[in-house]
Structure formats: C-alpha cells, structure tokens
FIBA-862169 format. One record per residue: x, y, z of N, C-alpha, C, O in turn; residue in one letter. Coordinates in nm, 4 decimals, always signed. Example, Ala and Ser with C-alpha at 12.3 -4.5 7.8 and 13.67 -1.06 7.14 Angstrom:
! FIBA-862169
<rec><n_u>+1.3190</n_u><n_v>-0.5690</n_v><n_w>+0.7800</n_w><ca_u>+1.2300</ca_u><ca_v>-0.4500</ca_v><ca_w>+0.7800</ca_w><c_u>+1.3200</c_u><c_v>-0.3300</c_v><c_w>+0.7800</c_w><o_u>+1.4236</o_u><o_v>-0.3319</o_v><o_w>+0.8465</o_w><r>a</r></rec>
<rec><n_u>+1.2850</n_u><n_v>-0.2250</n_v><n_w>+0.7080</n_w><ca_u>+1.3670</ca_u><ca_v>-0.1060</ca_v><ca_w>+0.7140</ca_w><c_u>+1.2900</c_u><c_v>+0.0030</c_v><c_w>+0.7870</c_w><o_u>+1.3409</o_u><o_v>+0.1138</o_v><o_w>+0.8039</o_w><r>s</r></rec>
This chain:
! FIBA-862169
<rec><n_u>+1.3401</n_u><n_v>+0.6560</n_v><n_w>-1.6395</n_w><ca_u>+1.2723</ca_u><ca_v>+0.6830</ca_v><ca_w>-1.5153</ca_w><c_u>+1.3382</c_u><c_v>+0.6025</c_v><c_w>-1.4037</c_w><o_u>+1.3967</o_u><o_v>+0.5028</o_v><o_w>-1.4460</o_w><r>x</r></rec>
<rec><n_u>+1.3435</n_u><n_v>+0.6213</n_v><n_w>-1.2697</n_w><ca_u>+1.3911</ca_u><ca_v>+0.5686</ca_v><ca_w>-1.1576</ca_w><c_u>+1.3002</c_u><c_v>+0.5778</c_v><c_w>-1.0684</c_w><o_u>+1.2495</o_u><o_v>+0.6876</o_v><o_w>-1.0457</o_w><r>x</r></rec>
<rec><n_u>+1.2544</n_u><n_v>+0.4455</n_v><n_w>-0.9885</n_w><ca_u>+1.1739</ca_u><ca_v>+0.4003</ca_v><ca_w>-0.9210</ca_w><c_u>+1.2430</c_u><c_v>+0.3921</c_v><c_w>-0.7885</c_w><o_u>+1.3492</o_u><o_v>+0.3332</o_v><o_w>-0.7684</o_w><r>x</r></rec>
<rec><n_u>+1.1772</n_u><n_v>+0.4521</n_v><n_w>-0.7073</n_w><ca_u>+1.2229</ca_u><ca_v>+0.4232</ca_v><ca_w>-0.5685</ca_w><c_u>+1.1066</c_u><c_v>+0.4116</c_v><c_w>-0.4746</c_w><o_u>+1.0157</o_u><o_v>+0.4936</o_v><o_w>-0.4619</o_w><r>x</r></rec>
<rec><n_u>+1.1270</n_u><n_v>+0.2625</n_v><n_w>-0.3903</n_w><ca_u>+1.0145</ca_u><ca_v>+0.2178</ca_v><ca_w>-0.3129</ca_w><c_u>+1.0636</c_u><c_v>+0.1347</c_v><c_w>-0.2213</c_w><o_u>+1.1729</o_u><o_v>+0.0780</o_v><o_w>-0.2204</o_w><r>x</r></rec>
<rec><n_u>+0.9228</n_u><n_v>+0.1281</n_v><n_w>-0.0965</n_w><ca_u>+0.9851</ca_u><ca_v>+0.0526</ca_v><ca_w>-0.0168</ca_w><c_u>+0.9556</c_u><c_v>-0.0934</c_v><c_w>-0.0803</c_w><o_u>+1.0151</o_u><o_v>-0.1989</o_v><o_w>-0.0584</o_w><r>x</r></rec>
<rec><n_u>+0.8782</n_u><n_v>-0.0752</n_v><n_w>-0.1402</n_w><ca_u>+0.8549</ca_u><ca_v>-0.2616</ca_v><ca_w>-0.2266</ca_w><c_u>+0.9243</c_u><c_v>-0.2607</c_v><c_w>-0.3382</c_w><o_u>+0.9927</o_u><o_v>-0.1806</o_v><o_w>-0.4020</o_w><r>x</r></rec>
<rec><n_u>+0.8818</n_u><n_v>-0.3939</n_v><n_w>-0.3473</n_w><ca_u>+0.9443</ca_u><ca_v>-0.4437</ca_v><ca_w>-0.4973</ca_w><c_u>+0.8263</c_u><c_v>-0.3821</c_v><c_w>-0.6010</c_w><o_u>+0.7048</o_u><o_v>-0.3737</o_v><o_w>-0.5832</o_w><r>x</r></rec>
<rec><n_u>+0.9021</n_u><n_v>-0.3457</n_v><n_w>-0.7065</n_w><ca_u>+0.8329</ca_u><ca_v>-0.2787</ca_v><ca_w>-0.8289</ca_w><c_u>+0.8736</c_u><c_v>-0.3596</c_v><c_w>-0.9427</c_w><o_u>+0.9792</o_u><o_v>-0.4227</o_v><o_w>-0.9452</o_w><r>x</r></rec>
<rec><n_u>+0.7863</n_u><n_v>-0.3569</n_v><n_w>-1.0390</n_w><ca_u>+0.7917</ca_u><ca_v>-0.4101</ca_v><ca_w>-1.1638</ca_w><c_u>+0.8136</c_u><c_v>-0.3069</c_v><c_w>-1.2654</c_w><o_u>+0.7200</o_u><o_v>-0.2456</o_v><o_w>-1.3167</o_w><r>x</r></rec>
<rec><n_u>+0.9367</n_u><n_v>-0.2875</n_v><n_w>-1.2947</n_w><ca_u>+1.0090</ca_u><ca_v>-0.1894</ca_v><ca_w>-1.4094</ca_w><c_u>+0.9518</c_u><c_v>-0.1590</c_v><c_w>-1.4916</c_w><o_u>+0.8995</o_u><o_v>-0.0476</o_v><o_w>-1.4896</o_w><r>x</r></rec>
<rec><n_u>+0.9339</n_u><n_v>-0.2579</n_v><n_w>-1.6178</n_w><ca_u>+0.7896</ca_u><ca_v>-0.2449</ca_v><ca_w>-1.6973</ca_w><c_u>+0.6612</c_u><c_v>-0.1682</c_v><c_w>-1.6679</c_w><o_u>+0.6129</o_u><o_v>-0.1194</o_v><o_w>-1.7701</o_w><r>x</r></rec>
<rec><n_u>+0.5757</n_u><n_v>-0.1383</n_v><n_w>-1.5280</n_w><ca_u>+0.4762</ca_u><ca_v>-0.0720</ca_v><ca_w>-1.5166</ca_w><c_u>+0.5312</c_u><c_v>+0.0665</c_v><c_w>-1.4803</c_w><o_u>+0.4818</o_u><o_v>+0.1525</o_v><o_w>-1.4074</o_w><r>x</r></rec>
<rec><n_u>+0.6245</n_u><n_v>+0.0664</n_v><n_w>-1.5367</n_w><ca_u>+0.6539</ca_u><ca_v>+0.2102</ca_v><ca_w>-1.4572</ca_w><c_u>+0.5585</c_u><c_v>+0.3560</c_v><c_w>-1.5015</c_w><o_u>+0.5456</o_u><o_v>+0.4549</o_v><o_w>-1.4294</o_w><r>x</r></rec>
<rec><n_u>+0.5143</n_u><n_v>+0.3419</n_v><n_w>-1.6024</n_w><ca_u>+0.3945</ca_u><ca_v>+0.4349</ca_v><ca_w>-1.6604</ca_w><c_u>+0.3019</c_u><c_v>+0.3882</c_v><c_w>-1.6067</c_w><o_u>+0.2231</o_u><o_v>+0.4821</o_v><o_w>-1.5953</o_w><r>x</r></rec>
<rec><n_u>+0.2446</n_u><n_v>+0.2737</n_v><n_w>-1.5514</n_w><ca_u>+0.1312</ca_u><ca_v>+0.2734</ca_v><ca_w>-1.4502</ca_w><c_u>+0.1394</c_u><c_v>+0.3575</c_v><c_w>-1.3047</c_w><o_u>+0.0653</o_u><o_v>+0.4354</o_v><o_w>-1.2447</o_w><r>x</r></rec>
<rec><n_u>+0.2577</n_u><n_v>+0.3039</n_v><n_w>-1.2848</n_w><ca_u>+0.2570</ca_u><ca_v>+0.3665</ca_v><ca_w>-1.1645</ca_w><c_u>+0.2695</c_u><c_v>+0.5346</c_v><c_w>-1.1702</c_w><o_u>+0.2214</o_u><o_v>+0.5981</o_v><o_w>-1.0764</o_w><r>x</r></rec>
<rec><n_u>+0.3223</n_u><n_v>+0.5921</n_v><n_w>-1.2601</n_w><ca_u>+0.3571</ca_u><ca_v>+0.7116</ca_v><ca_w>-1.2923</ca_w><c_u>+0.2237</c_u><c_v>+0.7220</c_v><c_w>-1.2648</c_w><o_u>+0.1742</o_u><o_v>+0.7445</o_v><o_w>-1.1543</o_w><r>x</r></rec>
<rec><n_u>+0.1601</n_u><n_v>+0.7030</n_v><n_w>-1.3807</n_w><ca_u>+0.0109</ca_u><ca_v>+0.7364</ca_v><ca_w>-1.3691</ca_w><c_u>-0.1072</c_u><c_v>+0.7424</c_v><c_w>-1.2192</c_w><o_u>-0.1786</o_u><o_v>+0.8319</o_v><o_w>-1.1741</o_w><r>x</r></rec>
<rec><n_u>-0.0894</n_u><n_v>+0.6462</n_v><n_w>-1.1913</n_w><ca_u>-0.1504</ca_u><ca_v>+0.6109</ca_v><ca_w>-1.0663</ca_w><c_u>-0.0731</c_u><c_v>+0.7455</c_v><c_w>-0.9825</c_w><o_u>-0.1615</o_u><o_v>+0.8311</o_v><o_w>-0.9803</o_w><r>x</r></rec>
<rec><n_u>+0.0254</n_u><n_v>+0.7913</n_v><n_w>-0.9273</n_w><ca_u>+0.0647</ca_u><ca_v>+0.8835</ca_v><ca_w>-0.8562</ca_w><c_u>+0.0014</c_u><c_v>+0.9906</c_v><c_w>-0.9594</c_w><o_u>-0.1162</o_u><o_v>+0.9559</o_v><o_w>-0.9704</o_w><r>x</r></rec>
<rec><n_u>+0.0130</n_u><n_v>+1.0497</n_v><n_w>-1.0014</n_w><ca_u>-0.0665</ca_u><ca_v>+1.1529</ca_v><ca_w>-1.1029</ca_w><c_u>-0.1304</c_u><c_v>+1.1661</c_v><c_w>-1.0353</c_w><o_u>-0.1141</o_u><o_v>+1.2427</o_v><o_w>-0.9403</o_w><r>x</r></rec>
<rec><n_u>-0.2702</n_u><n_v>+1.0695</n_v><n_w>-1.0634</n_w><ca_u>-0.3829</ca_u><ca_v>+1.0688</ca_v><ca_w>-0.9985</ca_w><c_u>-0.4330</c_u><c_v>+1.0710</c_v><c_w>-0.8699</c_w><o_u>-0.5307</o_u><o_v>+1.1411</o_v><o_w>-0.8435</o_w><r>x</r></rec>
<rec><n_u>-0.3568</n_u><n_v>+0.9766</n_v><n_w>-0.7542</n_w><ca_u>-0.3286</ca_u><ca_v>+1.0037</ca_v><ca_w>-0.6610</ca_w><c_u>-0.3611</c_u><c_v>+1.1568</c_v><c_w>-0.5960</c_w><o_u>-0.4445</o_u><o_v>+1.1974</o_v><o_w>-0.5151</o_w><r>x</r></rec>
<rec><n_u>-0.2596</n_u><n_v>+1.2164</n_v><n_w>-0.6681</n_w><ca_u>-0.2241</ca_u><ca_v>+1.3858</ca_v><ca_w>-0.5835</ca_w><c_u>-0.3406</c_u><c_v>+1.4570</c_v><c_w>-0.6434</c_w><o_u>-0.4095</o_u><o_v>+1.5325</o_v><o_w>-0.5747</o_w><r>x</r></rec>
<rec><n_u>-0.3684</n_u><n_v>+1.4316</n_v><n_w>-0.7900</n_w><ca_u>-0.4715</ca_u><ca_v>+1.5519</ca_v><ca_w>-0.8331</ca_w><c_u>-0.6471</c_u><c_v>+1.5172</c_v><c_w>-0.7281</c_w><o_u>-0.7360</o_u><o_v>+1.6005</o_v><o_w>-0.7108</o_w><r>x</r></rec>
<rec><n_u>-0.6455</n_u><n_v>+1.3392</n_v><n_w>-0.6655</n_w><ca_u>-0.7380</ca_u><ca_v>+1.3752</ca_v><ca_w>-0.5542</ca_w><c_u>-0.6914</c_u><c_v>+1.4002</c_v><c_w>-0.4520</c_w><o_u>-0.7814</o_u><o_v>+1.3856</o_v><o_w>-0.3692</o_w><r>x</r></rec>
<rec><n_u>-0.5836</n_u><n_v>+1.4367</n_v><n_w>-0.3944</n_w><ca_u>-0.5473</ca_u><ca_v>+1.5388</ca_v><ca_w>-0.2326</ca_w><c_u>-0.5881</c_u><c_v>+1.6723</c_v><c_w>-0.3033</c_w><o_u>-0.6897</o_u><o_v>+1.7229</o_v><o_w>-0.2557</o_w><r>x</r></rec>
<rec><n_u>-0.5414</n_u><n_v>+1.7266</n_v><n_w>-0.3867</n_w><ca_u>-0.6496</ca_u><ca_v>+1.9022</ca_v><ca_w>-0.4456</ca_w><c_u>-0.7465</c_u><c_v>+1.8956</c_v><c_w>-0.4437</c_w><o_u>-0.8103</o_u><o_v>+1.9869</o_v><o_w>-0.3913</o_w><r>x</r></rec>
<rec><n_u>-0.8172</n_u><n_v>+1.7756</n_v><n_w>-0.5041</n_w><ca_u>-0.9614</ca_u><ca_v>+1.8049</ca_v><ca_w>-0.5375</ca_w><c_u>-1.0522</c_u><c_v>+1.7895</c_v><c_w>-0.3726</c_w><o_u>-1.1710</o_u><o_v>+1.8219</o_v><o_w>-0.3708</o_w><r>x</r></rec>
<rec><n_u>-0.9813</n_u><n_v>+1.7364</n_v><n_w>-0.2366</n_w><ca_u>-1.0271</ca_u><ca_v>+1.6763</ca_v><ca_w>-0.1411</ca_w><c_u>-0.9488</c_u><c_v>+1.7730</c_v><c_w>-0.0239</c_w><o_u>-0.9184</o_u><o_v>+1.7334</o_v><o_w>+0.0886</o_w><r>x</r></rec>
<rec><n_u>-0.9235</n_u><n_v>+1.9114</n_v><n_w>-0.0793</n_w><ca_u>-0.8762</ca_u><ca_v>+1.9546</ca_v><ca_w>+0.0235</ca_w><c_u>-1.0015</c_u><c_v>+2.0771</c_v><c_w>+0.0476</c_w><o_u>-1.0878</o_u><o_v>+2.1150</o_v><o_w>-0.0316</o_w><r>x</r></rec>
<rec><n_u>-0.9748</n_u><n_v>+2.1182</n_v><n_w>+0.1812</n_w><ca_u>-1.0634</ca_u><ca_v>+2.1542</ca_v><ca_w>+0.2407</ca_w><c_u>-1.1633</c_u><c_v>+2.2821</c_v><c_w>+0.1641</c_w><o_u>-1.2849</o_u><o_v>+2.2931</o_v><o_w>+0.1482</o_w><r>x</r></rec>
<rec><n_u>-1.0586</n_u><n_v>+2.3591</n_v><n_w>+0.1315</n_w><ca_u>-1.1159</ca_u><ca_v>+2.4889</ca_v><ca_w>+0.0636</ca_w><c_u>-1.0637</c_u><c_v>+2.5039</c_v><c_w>-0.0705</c_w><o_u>-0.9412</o_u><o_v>+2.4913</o_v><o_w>-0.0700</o_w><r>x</r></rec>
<rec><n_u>-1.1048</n_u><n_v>+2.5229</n_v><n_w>-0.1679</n_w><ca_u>-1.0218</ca_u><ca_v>+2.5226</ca_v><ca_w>-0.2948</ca_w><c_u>-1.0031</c_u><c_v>+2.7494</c_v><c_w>-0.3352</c_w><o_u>-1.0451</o_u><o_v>+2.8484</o_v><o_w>-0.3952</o_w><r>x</r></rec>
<rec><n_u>-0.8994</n_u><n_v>+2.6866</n_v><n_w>-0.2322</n_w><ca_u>-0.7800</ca_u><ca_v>+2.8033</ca_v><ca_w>-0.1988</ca_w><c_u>-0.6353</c_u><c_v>+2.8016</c_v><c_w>-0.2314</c_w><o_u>-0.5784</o_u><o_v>+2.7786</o_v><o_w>-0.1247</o_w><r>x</r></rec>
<rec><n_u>-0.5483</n_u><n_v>+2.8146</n_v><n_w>-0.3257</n_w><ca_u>-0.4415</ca_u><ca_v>+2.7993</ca_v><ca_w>-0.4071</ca_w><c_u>-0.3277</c_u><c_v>+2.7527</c_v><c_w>-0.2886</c_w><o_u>-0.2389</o_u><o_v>+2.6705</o_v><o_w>-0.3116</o_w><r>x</r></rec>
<rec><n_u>-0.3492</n_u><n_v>+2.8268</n_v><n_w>-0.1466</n_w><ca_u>-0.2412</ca_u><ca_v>+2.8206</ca_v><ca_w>-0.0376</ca_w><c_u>-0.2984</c_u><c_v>+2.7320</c_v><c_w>+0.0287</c_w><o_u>-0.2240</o_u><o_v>+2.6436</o_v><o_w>+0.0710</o_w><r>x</r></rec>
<rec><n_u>-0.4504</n_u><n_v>+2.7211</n_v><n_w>+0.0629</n_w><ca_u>-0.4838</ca_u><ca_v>+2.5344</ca_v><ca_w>+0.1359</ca_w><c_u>-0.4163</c_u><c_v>+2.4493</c_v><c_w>+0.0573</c_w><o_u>-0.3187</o_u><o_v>+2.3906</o_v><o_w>+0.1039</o_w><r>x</r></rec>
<rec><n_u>-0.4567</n_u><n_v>+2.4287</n_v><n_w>-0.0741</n_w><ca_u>-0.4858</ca_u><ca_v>+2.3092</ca_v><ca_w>-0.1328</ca_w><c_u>-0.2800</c_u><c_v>+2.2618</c_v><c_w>-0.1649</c_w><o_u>-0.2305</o_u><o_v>+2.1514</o_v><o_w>-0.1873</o_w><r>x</r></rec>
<rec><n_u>-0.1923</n_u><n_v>+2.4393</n_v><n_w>-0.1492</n_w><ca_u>-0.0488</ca_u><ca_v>+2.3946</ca_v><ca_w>-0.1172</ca_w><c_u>-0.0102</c_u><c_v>+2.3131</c_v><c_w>-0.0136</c_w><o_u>+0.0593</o_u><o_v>+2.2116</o_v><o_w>-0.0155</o_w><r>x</r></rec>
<rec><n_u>-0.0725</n_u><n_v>+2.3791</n_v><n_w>+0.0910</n_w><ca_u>-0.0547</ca_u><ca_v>+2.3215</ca_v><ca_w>+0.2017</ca_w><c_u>-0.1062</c_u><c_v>+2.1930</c_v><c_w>+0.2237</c_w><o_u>-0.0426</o_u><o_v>+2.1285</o_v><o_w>+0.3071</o_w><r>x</r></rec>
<rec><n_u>-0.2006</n_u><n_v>+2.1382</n_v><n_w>+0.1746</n_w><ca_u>-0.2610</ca_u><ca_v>+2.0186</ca_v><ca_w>+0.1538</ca_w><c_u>-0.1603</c_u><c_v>+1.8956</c_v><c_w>+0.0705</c_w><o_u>-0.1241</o_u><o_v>+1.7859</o_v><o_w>+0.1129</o_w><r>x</r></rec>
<rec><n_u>-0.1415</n_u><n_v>+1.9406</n_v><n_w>-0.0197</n_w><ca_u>+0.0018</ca_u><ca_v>+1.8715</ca_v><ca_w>-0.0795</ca_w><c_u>+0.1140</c_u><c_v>+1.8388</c_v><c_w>+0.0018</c_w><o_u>+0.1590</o_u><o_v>+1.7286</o_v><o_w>+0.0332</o_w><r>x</r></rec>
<rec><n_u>+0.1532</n_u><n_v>+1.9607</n_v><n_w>+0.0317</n_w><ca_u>+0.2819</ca_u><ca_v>+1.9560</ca_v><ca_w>+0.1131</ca_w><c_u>+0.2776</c_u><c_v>+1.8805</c_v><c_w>+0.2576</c_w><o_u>+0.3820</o_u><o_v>+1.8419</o_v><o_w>+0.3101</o_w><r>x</r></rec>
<rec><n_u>+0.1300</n_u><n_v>+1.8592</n_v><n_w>+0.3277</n_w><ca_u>+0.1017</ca_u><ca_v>+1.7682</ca_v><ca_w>+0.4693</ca_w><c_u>+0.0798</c_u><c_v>+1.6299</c_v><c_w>+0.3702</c_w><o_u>+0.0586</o_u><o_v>+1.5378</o_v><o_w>+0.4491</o_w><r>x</r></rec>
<rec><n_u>+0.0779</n_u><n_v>+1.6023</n_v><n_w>+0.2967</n_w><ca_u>+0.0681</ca_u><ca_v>+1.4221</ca_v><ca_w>+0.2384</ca_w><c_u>+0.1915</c_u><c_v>+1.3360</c_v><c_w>+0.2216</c_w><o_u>+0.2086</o_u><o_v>+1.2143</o_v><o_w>+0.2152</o_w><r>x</r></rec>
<rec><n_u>+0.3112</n_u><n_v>+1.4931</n_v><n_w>+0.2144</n_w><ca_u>+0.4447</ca_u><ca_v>+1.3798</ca_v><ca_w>+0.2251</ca_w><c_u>+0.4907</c_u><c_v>+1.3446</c_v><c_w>+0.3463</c_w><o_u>+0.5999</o_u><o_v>+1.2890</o_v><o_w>+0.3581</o_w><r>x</r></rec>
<rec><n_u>+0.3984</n_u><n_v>+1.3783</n_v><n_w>+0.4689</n_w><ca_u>+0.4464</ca_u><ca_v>+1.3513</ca_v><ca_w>+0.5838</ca_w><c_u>+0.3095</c_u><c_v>+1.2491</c_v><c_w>+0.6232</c_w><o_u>+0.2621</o_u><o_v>+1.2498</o_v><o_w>+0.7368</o_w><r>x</r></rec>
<rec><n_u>+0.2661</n_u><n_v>+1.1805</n_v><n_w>+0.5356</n_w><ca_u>+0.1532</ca_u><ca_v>+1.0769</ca_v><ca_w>+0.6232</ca_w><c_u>+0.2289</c_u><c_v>+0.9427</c_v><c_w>+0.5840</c_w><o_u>+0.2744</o_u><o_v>+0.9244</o_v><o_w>+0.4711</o_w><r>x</r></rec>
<rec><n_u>+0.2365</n_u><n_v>+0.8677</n_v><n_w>+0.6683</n_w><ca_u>+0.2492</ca_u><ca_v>+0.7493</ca_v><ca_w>+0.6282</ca_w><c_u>+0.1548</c_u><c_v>+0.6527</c_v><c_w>+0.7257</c_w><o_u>+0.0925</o_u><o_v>+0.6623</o_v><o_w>+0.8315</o_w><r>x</r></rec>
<rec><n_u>+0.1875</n_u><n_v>+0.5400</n_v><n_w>+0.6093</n_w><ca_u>+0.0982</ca_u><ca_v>+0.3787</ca_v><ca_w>+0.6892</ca_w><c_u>+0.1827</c_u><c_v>+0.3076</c_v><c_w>+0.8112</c_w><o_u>+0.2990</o_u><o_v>+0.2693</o_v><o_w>+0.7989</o_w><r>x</r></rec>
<rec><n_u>+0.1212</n_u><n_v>+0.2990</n_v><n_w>+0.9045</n_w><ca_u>+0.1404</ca_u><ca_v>+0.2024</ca_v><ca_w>+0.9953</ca_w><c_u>+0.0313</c_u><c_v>+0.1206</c_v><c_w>+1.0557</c_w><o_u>-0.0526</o_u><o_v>+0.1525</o_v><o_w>+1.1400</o_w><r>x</r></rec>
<rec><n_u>+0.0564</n_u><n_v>-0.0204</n_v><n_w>+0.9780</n_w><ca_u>-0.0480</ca_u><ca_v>-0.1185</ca_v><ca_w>+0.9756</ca_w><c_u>-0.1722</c_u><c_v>-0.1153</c_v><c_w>+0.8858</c_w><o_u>-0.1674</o_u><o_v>-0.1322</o_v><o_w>+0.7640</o_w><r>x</r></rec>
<rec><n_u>-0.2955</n_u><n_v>-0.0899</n_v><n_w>+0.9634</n_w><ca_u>-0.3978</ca_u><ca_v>-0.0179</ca_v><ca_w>+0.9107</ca_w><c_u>-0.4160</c_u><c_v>+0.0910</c_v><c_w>+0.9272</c_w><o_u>-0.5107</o_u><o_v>+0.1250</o_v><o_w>+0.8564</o_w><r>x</r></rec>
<rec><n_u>-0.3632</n_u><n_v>+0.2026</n_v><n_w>+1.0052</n_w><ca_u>-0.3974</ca_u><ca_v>+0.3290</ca_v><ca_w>+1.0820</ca_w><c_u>-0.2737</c_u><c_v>+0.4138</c_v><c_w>+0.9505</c_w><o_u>-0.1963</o_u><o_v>+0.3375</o_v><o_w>+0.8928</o_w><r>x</r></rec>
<rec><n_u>-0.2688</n_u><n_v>+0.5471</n_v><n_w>+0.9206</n_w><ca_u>-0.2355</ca_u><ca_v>+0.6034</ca_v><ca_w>+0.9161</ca_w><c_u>-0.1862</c_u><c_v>+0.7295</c_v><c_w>+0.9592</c_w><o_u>-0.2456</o_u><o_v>+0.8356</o_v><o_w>+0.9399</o_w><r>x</r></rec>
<rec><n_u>-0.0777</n_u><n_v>+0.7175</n_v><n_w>+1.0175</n_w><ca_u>-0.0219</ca_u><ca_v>+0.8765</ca_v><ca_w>+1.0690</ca_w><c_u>+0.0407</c_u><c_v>+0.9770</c_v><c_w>+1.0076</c_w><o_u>+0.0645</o_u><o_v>+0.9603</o_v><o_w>+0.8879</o_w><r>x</r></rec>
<rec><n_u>+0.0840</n_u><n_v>+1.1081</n_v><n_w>+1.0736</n_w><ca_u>+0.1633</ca_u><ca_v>+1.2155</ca_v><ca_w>+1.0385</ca_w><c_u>+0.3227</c_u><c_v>+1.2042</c_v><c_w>+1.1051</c_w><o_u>+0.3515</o_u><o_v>+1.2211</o_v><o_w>+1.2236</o_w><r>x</r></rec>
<rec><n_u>+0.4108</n_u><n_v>+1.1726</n_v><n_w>+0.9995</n_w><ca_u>+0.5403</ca_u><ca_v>+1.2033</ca_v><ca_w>+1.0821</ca_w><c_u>+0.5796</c_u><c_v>+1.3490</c_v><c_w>+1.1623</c_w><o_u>+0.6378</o_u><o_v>+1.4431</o_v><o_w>+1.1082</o_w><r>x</r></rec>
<rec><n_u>+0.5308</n_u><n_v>+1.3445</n_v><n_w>+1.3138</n_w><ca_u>+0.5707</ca_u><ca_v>+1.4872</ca_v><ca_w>+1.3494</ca_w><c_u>+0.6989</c_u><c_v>+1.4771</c_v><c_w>+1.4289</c_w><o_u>+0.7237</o_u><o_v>+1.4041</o_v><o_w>+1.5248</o_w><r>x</r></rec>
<rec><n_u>+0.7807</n_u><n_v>+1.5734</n_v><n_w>+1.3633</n_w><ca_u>+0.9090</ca_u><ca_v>+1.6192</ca_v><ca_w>+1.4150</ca_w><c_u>+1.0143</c_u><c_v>+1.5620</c_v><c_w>+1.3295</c_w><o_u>+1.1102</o_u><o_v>+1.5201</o_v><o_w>+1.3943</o_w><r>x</r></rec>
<rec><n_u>+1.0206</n_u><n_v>+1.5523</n_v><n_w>+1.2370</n_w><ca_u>+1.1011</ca_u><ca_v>+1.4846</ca_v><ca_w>+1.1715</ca_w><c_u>+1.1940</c_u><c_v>+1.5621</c_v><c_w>+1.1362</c_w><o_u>+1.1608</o_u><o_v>+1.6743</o_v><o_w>+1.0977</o_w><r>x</r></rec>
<rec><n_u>+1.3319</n_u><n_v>+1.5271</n_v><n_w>+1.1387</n_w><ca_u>+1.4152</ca_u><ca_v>+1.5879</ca_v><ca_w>+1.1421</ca_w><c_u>+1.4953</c_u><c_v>+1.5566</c_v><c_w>+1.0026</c_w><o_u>+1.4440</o_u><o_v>+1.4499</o_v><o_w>+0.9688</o_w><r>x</r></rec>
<rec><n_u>+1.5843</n_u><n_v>+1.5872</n_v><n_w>+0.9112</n_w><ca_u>+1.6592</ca_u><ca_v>+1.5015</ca_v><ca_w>+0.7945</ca_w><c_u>+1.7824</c_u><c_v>+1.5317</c_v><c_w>+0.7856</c_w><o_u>+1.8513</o_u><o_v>+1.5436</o_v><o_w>+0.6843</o_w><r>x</r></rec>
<rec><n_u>+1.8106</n_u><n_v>+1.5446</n_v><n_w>+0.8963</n_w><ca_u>+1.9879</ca_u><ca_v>+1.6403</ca_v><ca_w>+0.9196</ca_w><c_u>+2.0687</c_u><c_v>+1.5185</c_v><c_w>+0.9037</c_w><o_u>+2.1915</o_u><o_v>+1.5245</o_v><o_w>+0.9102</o_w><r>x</r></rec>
C-alpha cells in the first residue's frame, strides 16, 4: 500500500487508516441529500474538492490541474 499525506503517517496503521477512509465515504452516501444513485455520485465526487482551512471548511472552486 502507498500512503500519501499532507502529514506524517505511521506505516504500520496503514489498515487503520484504510479503514477509517472506508468509513469516512460510506457516511458522505449515507448523508447525502436524496438517496438517488446520481446525488449521492455527485455527493462523492463534491468531497474531493472540500478542504480544511483552519477551522472553517471550504470548496476548492476553479481549480485548475493543467
């Protein structure tokens, strides 16, 4: 397995953490608005664009990856 983060990770938990992301995503489905096969896609697919800043969390809009 290969870990990529902005922190330091502990190699050894790497099945925790596996796990923990698992779980993670299966509550963005269970917490999306309508349990509609194309929301709850779309619901997935808007979580790789949230990130933390500070305490607040935003949406990266406009992001470009060229």
């Amino acid at each position: 397995m290969i870990i990529a983060s902005t922190q330091l990770r502990d190699a050894a938990r790497v099945d925790e953490y596996r796990q923990a992301e698992i779980c993670r995503r299966v509550s963005i489905v269970r917490h999306a608005p309508m349990k509609d096969a194309f929301v709850e896609s779309l619901t997935t697919a808007a979580d790789q664009f949230i990130v933390a800043r500070g305490k607040q969390k935003t949406v990266i809009a406009g992001l470009s990856l060229v």
